[in-house]
Each structure stands twice: as C-alpha cells, then as structure tokens.
C-alpha positions in Angstrom: -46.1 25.0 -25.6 -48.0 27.1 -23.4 -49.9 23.6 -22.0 -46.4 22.5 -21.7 -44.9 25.1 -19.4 -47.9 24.8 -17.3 -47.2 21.5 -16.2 -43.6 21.9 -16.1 -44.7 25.0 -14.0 -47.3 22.6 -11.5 -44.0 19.8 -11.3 -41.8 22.8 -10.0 -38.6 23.9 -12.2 -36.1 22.9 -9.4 -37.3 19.8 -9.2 -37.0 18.8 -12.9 -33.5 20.6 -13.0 -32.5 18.5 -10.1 -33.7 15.0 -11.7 -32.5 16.4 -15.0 -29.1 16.8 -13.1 -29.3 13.2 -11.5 -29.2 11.3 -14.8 -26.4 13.7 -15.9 -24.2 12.2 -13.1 -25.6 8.8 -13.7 -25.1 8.9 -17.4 -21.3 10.7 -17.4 -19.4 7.6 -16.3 -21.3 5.0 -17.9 -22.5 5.6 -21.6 -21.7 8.7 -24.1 -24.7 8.5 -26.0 -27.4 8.6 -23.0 -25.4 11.3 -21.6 -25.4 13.9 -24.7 -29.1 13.5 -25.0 -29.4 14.3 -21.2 -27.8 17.3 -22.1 -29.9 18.2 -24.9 -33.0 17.9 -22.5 -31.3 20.2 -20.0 -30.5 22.9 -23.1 -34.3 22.4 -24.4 -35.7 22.6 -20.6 -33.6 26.4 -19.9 -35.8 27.8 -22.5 -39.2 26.1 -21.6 -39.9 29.3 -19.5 -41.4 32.3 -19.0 -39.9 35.7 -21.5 -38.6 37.7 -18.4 -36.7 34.8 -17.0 -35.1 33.8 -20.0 -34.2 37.4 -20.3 -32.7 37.6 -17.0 -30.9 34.1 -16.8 -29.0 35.2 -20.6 -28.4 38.5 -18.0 -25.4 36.2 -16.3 -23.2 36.2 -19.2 -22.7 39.3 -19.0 -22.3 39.5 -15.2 -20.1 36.1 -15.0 -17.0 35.7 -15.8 -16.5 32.2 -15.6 -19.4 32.1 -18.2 -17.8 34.8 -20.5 -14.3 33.4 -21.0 -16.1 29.5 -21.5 -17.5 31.6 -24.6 -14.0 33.0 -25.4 -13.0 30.1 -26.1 -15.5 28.8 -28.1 -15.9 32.1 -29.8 -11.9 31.6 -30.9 -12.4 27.8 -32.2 -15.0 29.3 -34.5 -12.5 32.1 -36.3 -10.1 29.0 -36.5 -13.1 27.8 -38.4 -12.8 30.4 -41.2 -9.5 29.4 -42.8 -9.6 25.6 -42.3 -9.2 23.4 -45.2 -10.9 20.3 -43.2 -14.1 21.9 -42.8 -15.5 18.4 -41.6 -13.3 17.7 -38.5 -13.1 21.7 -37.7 -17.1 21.1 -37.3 -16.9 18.0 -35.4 -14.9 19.5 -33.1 -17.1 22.5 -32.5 -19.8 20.4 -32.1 -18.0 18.1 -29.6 -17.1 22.1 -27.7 -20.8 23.0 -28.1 -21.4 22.7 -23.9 -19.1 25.7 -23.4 -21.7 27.6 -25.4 -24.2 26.4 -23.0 -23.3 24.6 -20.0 -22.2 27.4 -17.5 -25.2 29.4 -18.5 -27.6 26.6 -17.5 -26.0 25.4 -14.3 -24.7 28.9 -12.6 -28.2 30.6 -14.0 -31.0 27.9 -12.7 -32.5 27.9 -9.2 -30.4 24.4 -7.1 -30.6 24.9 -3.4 -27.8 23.8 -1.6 -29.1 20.8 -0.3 -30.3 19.4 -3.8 -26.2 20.1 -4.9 -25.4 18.2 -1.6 -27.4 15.3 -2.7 -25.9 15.4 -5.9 -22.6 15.0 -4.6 -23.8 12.1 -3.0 -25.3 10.6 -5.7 -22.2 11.2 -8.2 -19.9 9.8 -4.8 -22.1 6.1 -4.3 -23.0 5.7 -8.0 -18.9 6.1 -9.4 -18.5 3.3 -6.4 -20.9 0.7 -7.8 -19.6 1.3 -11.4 -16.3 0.5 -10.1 -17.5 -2.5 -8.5 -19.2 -3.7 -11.2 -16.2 -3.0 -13.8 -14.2 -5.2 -11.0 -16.5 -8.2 -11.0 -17.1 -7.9 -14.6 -12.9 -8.3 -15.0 -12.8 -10.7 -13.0 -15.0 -12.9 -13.8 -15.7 -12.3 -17.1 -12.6 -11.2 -18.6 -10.7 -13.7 -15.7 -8.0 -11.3 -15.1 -6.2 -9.4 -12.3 -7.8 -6.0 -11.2 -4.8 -4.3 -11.9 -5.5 -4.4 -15.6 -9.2 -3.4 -15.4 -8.0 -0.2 -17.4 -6.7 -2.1 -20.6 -9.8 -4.7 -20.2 -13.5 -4.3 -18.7 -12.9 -0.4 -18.7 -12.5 -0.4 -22.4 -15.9 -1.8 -22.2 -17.3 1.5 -21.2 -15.0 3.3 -24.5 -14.6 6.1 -21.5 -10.8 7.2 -21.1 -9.6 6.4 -17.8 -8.6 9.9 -17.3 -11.8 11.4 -17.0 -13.5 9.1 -14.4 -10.3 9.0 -12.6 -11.3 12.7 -11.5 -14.7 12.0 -10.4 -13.1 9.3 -8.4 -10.4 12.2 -6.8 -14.0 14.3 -6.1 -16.0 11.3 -4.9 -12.7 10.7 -2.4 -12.4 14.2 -1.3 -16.5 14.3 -0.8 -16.3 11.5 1.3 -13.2 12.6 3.3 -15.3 16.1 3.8 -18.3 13.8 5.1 -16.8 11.7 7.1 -14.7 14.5 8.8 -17.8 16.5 9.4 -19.2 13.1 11.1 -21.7 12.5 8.6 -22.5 8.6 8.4 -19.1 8.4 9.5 -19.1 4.2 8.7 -20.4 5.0 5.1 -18.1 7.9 4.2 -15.8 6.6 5.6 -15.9 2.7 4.0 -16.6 4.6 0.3 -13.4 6.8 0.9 -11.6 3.5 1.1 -12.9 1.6 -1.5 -12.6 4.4 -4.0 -9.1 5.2 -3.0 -8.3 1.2 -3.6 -9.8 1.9 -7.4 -8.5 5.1 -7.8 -4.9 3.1 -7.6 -6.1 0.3 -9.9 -5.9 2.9 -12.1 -2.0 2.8 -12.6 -2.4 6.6 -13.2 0.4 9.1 -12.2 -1.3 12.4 -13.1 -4.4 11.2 -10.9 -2.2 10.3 -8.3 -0.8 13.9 -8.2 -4.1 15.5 -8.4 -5.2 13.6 -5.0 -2.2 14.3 -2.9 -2.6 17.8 -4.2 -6.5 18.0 -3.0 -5.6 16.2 0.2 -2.7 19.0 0.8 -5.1 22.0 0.0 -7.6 20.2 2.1 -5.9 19.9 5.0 -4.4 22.5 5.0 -7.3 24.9 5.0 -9.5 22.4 7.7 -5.8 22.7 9.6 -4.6 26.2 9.3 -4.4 26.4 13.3 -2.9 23.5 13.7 1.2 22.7 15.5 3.8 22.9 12.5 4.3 19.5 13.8 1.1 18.7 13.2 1.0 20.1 9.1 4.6 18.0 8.8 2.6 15.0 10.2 0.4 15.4 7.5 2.7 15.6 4.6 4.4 13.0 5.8 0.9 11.0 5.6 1.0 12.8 1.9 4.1 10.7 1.5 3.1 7.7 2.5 0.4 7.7 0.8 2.3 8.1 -2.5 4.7 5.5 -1.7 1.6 2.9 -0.9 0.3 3.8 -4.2 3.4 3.0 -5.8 3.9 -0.9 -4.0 0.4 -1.3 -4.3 -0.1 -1.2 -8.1 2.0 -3.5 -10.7 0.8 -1.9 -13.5 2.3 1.8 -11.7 5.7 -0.5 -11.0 5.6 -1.3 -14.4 5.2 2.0 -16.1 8.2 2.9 -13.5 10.3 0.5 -14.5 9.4 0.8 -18.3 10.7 4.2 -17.7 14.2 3.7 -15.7 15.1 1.0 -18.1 14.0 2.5 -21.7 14.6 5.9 -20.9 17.0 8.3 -22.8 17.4 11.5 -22.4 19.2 12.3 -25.9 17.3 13.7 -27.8 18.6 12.7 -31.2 18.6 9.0 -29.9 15.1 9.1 -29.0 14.3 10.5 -32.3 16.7 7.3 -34.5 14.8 4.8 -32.1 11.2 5.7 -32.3 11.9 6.0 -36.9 13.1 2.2 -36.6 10.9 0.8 -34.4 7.4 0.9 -32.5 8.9 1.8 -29.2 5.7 1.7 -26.0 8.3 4.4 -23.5 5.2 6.8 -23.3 7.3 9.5 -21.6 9.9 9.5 -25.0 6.6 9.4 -27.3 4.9 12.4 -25.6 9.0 14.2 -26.1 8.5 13.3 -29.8 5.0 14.7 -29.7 6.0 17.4 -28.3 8.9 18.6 -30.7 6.6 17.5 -33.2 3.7 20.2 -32.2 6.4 23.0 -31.0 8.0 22.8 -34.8 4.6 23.2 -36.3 4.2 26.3 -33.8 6.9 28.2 -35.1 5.9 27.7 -38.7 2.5 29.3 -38.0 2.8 31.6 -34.6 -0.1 33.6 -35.4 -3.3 32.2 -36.5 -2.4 28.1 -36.8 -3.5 26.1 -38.9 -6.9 25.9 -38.2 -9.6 24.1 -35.9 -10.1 21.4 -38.3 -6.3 21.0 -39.9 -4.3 20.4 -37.0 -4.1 16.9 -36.6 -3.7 16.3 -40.5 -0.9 18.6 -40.0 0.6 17.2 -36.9 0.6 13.5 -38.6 2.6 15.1 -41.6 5.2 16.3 -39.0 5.1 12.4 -37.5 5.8 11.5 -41.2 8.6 13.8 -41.6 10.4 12.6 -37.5 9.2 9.2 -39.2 7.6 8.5 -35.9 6.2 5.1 -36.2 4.2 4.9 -33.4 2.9 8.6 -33.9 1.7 7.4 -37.3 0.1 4.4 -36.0 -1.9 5.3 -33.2 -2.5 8.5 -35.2 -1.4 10.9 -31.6 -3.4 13.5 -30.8 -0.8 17.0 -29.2 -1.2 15.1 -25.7 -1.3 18.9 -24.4 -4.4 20.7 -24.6 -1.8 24.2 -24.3 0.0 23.1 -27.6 -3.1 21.6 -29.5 -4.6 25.1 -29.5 -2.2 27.1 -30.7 -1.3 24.5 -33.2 -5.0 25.1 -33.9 -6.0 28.9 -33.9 -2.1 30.5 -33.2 -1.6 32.8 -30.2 -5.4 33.4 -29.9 -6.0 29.7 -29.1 -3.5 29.6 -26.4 -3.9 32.8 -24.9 -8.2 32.1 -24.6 -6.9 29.0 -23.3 -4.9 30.3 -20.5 -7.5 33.3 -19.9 -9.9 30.4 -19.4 -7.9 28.6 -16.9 -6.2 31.5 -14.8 -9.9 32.8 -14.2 -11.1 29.4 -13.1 -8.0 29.2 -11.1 -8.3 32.5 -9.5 -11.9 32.1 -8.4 -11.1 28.3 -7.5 -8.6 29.6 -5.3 -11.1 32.3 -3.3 -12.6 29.4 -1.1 -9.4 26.4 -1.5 -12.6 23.6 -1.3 -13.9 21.7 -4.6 -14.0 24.2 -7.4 -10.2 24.6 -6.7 -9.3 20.4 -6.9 -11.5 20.6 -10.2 -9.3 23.6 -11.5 -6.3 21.9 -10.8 -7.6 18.7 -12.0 -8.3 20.3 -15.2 -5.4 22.7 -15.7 -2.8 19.9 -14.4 -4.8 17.4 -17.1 -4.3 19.8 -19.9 -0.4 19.2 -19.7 -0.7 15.8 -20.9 -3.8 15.0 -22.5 -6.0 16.7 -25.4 -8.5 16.8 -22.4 -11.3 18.8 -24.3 -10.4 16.5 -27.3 -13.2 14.1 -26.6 -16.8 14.5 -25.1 -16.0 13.3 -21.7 -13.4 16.1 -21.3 -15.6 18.7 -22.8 -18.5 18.1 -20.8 -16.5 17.7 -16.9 -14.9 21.1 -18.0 -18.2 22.8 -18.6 -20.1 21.1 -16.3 -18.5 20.7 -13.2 -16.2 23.9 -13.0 -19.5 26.2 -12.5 -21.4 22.9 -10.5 -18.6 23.4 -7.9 -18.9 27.8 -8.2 -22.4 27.3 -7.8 -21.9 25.5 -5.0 -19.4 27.4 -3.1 -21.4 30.2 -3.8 -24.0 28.9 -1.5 -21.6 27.7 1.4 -20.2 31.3 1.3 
C-alpha cells in the first residue's frame, strides 16, 4: 500500500482525480456498468492517502451542509430498512442510493482547480454532442427511421432514460451559451449550442423544455440585470419564441399535445372506469391514477410508510384494487420522487426529502449560475419522475449538485 501511495503521490493526486473525473463524464451518458466501476475507483482512490488528510477531508461533513443532508437522506432510507418485509428490493435500493453516502464527500473535499472543472465542462459539453450524433446516424441508418423517434429507438440502445441525459444536454447548452457569450471560440460554442439545442428538441420532452427556458431566464437575467425593461421583455419574448419553435419543430411534442387535447378528461371518476377497461397510453390521466393511487396509500400509513423495500409491492396492490390496467402492466413506479418517499419511510422520507432540496435550492440560489439550473433541474424532475429510482438519477443528484458548488465556489 505504502509503494502504492508513493506513486500515486509521484503522478500528483489532482491529476488522477481529474482523469478519474473524465471517464466519469465519459461513462455517465453512455454505459451503466463502466460508469459504477468508475465510481468505485474514485471511492477506493479518496482513501489511498495520507492519515491526516483523510482525517481532515471526513472534517467537511461536518462543516457542509450540502454533504450532511445528502446523508440525511440516506440515513432515513436505512430506518425504512428496519420494518420492511422485502428486505431484497429495500437493499437494492440502498445500494443503487450508495453515492449519497459518498459522492459529495469526494468531490467538494478533493483538491480540482478551477481550470481542470472548466475543462470538464468542456469535456462533458463536446462528448454529450458526439453521442448525440452518433445515436442520430445510428437511427437513421441503422434503425432507418426519422430522428424524431430516436427516444423510443437507437436511445433505448443505450437502456439510459431520456430524462437524465436530457439534463446534461440543458448544462452542455447553457455552457456553451456562457462560452460563447464570453467570446470563447465563439464559432465552436456557438455551432455546439445549436446542435444540442436541435437534439435537445428531438427529445419530445416537455419537463426538459421547461427546465431550459427556465435556465435561459435566470441566465439572462442575471448577465442583464442593468439592462432597459424593454430590453428583459425582448428577451422573454425570445423565451417565447423559443417554446413555440420547440413545439412546430417536434412531431413527436405535437403528438403528445394532441394525444392530450383529444383523450383528455378531467373527471375524475371517468378516468378511473376508462383506464379498469382498457390499456389507455394518455400519460397525463395515468400519472392522475398514479397519483390517487400513492396519496391513498399515504393516508393509510402517514407516519413511517411502508418501508424502503415494500412500496412498490404495495403501490401495485392499490393498481389492483383502481384495476389500473396499464399500472399493472408496466408495473409504474410513484412517478414523483415527493410521494415515493413518504409512501416509503412516512413523514421522515418526505421531509429529508424536502430538507435536501430547499438546502440545495438555497445555496443554488446564492450565485443564480449552474448549481442553481441543476437544482431546479432536479427538484422540477422530482415532480414527475422516481428520479433517484434508477442509477442515472442517483448518481447526477450526487455528483453534479456539489461539482457545480465546488465550482462556484471557485468563481466566487
């Protein structure tokens, strides 16, 4: 070990982190399995170090609070641990939440100079560009379909919800736009903010949509807080625009639009009788089914859930009961990271859960630059997805909300 630490010593700890780092951001959008074992590597190098620096980098957790309430949260999955009867999935699921323990730690606590986070940015900015480009070959000429349904075809190639690399594509846009405003290989920022905007809408995804227009506004409001009034309306109007051309510009978006004006009700009994007779694909009336679904199993157990591991058993029991077809089917997660952890560990769930994001929140919100469009991204995701309910989510949570501190850290 001591040999070991040497030469890790001679190669220069920032220097591994950094590389270490790189095939993290290579490895996210691409492949699960490469990427977990990245992370191991970057859990085993923390404590390939001296005594008093391990010492002192544990120090932080106790100093930081956006490391303490990551471990809140984890702590609180573990007591939902104690009373659930599906021992198996309550494990899988703290293993799958194991970066919270970790992550934050590593990346606030480790020596990264400012200008090895840059290049990262850069790196994670040009590399999510020539996956996208690759995907887009690969579906059309392999698959032979339009690029408007890359999602249901060459990106299910990559098993990756489109969710999560849709918000390294908002971060990769609002890098570039930062670039190219601050004339930094103006042609190249400048042709990537393009490019990744024009995937970004292949997408067909409304929450993503929302999360851009609301980095965009933040943005330019903060680069433009001198600017005319006239000047600010121009802007939202550009806003607008901008969310109308991403509405003509995608079929699949027109689709999902129309799918929703036409299939709609807004009765809640109906929706109920339709969805028990027939598999019905209005996403908006399953996630209202879903939603009754997870609020009824709340008020049968307010306090302490049903445990980490029980509440999807228990949630497809209440599908069974609605006789939800598609619910039982598709097997539907809460689709609301709020609503899955109080279903899991009660009021303690939810309430670690929103201590967790109002601190992230309310540091985010100190500078109004990147760490604040990842909160949002985040917090606005946990509406309407299980977001931590797969790796992917887990590991962007842990990972980039204290990259982005880290970083604006330095800038300040």
């Amino acid at each position: 070990m001591t040999s070991f630490y040497n030469l890790v010593s001679g190669i220069k700890r920032h220097q591994i982190f950094f590389f270490l780092l790189v095939a993290f951001m290579l490895s996210y959008p691409v492949t699960y399995n490469l990427n977990s074992q990245v992370l191991i590597g970057i859990l085993i190098f923390f404590f390939i170090d001296k005594k008093a620096n391990i010492i002192n980098k544990l120090k932080t957790v106790r100093r930081n609070k956006i490391i303490f309430v990551f471990l809140i949260y984890f702590s609180v999955q573990i007591i939902g641990l104690i009373y659930t009867q599906d021992m198996k999935r309550g494990i899988d699921i703290l293993t799958r939440l194991l970066p919270f323990l970790f992550l934050p730690t590593i990346v606030i606590s480790e020596k990264l100079s400012s200008k090895n986070i840059d290049r990262l940015l850069q790196i994670m900015t040009f590399w999510i560009l020539v996956v996208m480009i690759y995907l887009s070959l690969y579906q059309i000429f392999v698959e032979k379909r339009e690029i408007g349904t890359m999602v249901h075809f060459a990106f299910e190639k990559l098993q990756i919800s489109q969710h999560y690399i849709s918000i390294i594509l908002v971060l990769s846009i609002m890098f570039s736009l930062h670039k190219a405003v601050q004339k930094e290989k103006v042609f190249a920022y400048s042709g990537t903010l393009i490019a990744l905007v024009f995937f970004l809408l292949q997408f067909s995804s409304r929450s993503s949509i929302v999360i851009l227009v609301f980095s965009l506004a933040i943005y330019f409001l903060k680069s433009f807080k001198y600017k005319s009034s006239t000047f600010k309306m121009a802007c939202f109007s550009a806003f607008f625009l901008l969310a109308l051309a991403a509405f003509f510009s995608s079929p699949e978006l027109q689709k999902k639009t129309n799918i929703f004006i036409s299939t709609t009700d807004f009765d809640i009994d109906i929706i109920k009788t339709k969805h028990s007779t027939t598999f019905v694909r209005n996403t908006i009336e399953q996630r209202v089914i879903i939603n009754i679904a997870s609020l009824a199993i709340i008020r049968e157990n307010p306090l302490i859930g049903v445990g980490t591991g029980d509440y999807l058993n228990v949630l497809l029991s209440k599908y069974d009961d609605f006789d939800f077809i598609a619910g039982k089917k598709e097997r539907f997660n809460a689709h609301n990271q709020y609503l899955e952890d109080y279903i899991k560990v009660g009021i303690f769930g939810f309430l670690a859960l929103i201590l967790l994001v109002f601190t992230i929140l309310k540091q985010a919100n100190k500078n109004k630059s990147f760490m604040l469009y990842c909160a949002f991204a985040v917090a606005f995701m946990f509406f309407f997805e299980s977001f931590l309910d797969r790796h992917h989510g887990t590991v962007f949570t842990a990972f980039f909300i204290p990259f982005f501190y880290k970083y604006e850290a330095y800038m300040a």
